[in-house]
DONUZA-999957 format. One line per 3 residues: number of its first residue (from 1); their letters; for each residue x negated, y, z negated of C-alpha. Coordinates in nm, 2 decimals. Layout:
// DONUZA-999957
NUM	A	X Y Z  ... .
END
This chain:
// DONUZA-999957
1	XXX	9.71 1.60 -1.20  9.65 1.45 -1.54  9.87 1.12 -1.63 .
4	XXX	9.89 1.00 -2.02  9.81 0.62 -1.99  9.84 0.43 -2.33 .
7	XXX	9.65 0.10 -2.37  9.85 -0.16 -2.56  9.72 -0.45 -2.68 .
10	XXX	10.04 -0.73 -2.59  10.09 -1.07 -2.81  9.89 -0.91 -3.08 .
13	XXX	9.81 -1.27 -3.30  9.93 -1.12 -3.66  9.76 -1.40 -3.83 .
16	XXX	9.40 -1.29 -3.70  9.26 -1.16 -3.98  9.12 -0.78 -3.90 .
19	XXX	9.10 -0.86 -3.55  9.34 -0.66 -3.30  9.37 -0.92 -3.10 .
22	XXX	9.59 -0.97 -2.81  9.58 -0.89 -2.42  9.52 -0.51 -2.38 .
25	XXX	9.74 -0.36 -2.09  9.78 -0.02 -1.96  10.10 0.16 -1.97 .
28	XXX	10.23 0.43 -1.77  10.55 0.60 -1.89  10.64 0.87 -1.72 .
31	XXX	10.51 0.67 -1.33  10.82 0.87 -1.11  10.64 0.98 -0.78 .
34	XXX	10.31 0.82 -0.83  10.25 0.61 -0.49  10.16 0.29 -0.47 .
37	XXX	9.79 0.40 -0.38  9.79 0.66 -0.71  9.89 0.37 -0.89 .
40	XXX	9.63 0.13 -0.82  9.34 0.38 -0.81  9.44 0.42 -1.18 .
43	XXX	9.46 0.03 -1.23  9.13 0.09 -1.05  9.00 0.33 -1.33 .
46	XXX	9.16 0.19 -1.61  9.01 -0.18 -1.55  9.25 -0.39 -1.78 .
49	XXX	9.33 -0.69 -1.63  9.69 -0.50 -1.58  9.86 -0.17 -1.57 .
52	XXX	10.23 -0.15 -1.59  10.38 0.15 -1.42  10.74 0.26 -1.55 .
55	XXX	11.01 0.42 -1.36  11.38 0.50 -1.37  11.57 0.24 -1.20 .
58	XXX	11.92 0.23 -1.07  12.03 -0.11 -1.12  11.79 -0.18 -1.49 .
61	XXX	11.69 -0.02 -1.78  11.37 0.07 -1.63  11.16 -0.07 -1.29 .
64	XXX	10.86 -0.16 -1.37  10.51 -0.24 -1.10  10.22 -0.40 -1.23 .
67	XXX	9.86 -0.38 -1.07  9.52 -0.52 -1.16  9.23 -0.42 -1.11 .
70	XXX	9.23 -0.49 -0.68  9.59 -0.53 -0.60  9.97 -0.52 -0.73 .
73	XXX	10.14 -0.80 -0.86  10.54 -0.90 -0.85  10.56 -1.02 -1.20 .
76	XXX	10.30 -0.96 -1.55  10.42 -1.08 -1.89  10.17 -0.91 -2.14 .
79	XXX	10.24 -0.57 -1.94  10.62 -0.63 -1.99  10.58 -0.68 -2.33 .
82	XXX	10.32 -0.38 -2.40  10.58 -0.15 -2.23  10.91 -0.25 -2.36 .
85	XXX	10.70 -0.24 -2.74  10.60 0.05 -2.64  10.93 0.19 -2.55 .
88	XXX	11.08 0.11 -2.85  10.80 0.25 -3.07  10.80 0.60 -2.90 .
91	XXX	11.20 0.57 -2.97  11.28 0.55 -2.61  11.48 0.25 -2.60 .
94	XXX	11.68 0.02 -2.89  11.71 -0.30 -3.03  11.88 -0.53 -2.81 .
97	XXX	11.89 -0.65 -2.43  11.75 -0.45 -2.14  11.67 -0.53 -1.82 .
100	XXX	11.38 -0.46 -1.61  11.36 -0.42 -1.21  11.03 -0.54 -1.04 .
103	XXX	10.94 -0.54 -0.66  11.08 -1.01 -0.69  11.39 -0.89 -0.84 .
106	XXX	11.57 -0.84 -1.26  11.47 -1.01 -1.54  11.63 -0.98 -1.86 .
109	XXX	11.42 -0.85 -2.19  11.54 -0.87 -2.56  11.40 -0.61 -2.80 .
112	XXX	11.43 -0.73 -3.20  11.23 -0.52 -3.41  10.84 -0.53 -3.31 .
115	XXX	10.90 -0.87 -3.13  10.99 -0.81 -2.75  11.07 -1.10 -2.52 .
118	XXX	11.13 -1.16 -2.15  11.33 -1.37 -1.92  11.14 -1.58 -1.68 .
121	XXX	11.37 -1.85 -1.46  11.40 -2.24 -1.41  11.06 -2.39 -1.37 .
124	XXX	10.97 -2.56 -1.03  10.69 -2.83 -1.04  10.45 -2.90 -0.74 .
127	XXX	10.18 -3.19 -0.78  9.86 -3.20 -0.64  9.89 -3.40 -0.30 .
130	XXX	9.58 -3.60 -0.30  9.29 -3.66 -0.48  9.06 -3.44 -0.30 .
133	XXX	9.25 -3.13 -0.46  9.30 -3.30 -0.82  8.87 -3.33 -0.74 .
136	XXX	8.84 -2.97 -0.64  9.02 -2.85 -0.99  8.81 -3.07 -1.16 .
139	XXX	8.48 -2.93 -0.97  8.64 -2.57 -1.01  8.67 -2.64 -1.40 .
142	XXX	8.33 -2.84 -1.45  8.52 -3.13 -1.60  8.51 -3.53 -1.55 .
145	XXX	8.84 -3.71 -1.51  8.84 -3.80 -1.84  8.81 -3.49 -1.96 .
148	XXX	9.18 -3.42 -1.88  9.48 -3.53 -2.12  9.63 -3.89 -2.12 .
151	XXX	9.95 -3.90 -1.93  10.07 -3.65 -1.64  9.83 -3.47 -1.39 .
154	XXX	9.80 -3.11 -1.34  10.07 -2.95 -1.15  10.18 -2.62 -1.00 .
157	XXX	10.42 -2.43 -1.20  10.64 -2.13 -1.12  10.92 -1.98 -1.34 .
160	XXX	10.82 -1.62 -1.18  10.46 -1.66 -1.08  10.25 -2.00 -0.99 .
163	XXX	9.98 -2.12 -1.25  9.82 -2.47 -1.20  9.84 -2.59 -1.53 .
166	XXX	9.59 -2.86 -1.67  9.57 -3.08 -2.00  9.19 -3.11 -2.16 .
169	XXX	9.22 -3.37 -2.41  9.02 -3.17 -2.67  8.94 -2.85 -2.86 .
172	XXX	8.58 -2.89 -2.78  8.67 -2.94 -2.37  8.86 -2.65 -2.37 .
175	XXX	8.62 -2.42 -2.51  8.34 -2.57 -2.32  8.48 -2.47 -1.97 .
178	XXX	8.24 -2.33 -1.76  8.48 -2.15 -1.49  8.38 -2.16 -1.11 .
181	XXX	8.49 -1.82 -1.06  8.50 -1.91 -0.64  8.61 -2.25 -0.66 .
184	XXX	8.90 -2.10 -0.86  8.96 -1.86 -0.66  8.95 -2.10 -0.36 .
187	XXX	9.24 -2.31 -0.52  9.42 -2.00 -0.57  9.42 -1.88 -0.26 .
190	XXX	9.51 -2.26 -0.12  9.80 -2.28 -0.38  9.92 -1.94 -0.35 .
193	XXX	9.82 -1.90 -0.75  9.81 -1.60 -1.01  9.55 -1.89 -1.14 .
196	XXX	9.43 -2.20 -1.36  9.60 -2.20 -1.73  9.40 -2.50 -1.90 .
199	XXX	9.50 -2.61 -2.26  9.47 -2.84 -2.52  9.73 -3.01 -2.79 .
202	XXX	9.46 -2.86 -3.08  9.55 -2.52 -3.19  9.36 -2.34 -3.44 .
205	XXX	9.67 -2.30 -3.65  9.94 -2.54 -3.85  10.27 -2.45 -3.70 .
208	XXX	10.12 -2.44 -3.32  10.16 -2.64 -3.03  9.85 -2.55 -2.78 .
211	XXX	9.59 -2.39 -2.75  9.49 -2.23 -2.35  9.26 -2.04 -2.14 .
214	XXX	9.36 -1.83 -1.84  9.11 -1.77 -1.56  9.27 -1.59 -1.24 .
217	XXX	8.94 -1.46 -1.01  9.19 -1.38 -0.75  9.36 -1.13 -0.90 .
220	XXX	9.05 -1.01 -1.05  9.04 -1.17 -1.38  8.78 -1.37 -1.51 .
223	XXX	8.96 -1.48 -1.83  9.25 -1.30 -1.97  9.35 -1.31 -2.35 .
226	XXX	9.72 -1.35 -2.31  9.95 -1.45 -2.02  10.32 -1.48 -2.08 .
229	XXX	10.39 -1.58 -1.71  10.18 -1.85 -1.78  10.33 -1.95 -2.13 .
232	XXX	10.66 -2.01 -1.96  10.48 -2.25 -1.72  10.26 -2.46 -2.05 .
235	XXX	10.60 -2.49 -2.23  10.84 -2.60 -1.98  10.53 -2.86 -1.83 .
238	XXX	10.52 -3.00 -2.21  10.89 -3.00 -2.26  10.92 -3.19 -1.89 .
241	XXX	10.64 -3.33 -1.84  10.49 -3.48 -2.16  10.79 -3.53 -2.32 .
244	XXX	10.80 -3.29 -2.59  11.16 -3.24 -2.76  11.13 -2.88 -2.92 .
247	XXX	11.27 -2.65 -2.71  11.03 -2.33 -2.89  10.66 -2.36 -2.82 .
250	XXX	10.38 -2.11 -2.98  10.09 -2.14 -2.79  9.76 -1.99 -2.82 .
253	XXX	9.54 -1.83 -2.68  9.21 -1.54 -2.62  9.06 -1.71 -2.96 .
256	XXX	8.77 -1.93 -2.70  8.68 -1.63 -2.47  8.33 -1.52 -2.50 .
259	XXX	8.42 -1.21 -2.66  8.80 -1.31 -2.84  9.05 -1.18 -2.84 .
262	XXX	9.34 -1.38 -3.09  9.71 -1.38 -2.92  10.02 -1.58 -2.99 .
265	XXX	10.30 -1.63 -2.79  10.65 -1.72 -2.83  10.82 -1.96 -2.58 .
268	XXX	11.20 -2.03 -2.60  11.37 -2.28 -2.35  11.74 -2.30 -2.28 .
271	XXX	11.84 -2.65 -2.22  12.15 -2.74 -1.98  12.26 -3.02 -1.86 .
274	XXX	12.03 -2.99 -1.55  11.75 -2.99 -1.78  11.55 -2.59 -1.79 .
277	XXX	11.80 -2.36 -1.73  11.55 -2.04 -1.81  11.36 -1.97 -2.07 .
280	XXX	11.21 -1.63 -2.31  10.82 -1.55 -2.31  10.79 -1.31 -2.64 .
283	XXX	10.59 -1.16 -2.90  10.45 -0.85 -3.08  10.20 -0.59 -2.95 .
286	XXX	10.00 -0.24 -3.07  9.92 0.08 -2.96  9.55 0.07 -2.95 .
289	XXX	9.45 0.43 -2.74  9.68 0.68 -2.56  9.41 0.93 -2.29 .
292	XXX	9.45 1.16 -2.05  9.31 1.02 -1.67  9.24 1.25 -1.35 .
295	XXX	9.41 1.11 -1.03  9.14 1.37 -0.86  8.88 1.20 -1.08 .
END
């Protein structure tokens, strides 16, 4: 049985130049009565740090599943947004709000034009306990103490899926990271992590907030161009934690991976009196390859 399986690449940066950019995901359209197996011997096959099966759903405008490489996750945000973009590029869905249905429950997803956004909920925070595990990130990431940005510490944040986010205090820090792909995964596995989203306050561009990297060995990424599950996180930590008053963040990132990859993504908070009530991960995407793969392959 042959399935159609588009690559699109999600938070395409439209200011890169001639580069595509952003974080290529696979897409399955048409996923009804592919098992859970099927489905990730194709994630398998394909070997994009995601692919985003799509299904009918009785309670959403579609349910979506996403698996890397090795194993399924319940949440991905550059997979939402490569198959809601490419939903309403085929003319399969409209401008406006869907829904989507995942294995952890609905999220929201607004479609304007070539811009697609998702709903990701109320951040939680979780510091590091002791200073043996603020040394072990710092081991993991090959940085000093003072590498890391004036003010708060890292922390674990979780609007859908946990990243331990961490402040460099320069450009220069950020992209000289040497990852320790098992350390990281280590901490994962301690901190029940997708993985480690590291940033910096120096974007490339005017206009922009922060620039990050994204390294999650346990799922089977090494570095990753674009993470909208870990936007949400970056923005609500700089809204909360450093004190920043803007409630949209653009944050960068892919442009300090050995081989980059320029994405841009749109983070919207809504502020109640509780502080973060839940907050919009968006931005544009393209259709970079549509092919033909064998499950008997």
């Amino acid at each position: 049985m042959d399935i159609t399986v588009h690559t699109v690449n999600a938070f395409a940066d439209d200011q890169a130049g001639s580069a595509i950019g952003g974080n290529p995901a696979g897409v399955v359209l048409a996923a009804n009565g592919l098992g859970a197996a099927q489905r990730q011997a194709l994630a398998a096959r394909l070997g994009l740090s995601e692919t985003v099966f799509v299904s009918a759903s009785a309670s959403a405008s579609r349910r979506l599943e996403f698996f890397t490489p090795t194993r399924q996750i319940p949440h991905c945000g550059h997979a939402t947004i490569a198959a809601f973009w490419l939903m309403q590029h085929l003319g399969q869905l409209r401008d406006g709000v869907h829904s989507k249905e995942t294995i952890d429950g609905q999220r929201a997803i607004l479609i304007e034009g070539a811009r697609v956004a998702m709903e990701q909920s109320a951040p939680t925070y979780t510091e590091l306990a002791t200073d043996a595990q603020l040394q072990q990130v710092l081991d993991a990431l090959q940085l000093q103490a003072d590498d890391l940005i004036a003010g708060p510490p890292p922390a674990v944040v979780h609007t859908g899926n946990a990243f331990l986010v961490v402040g460099v205090r320069s450009r220069e820090r950020l992209a000289a990271i040497q990852p320790q792909l098992e350390r990281i995964h280590h901490l994962s596995d301690a901190h029940d992590l997708i993985g480690l989203y590291v940033f910096c306050l120096q974007p490339d561009l005017p206009g922009r907030h922060a620039a990050a990297r994204m390294f999650a060995p346990r799922y089977g990424i090494d570095e990753e161009a674009a993470t909208g599950m870990a936007a949400g996180p970056l923005a609500c930590w700089l809204h909360d934690r450093l004190g920043m008053a803007q409630t949209r963040f653009v944050l960068e990132q892919g442009r300090l991976m050995p081989h980059p990859s320029p994405s841009l993504i749109d983070v919207s908070l809504e502020i109640g009196s509780a502080g973060i009530q839940r907050l919009w991960a968006g931005g544009t995407a393209r259709l970079t390859r549509t092919q033909q793969l064998s499950l008997n392959a």
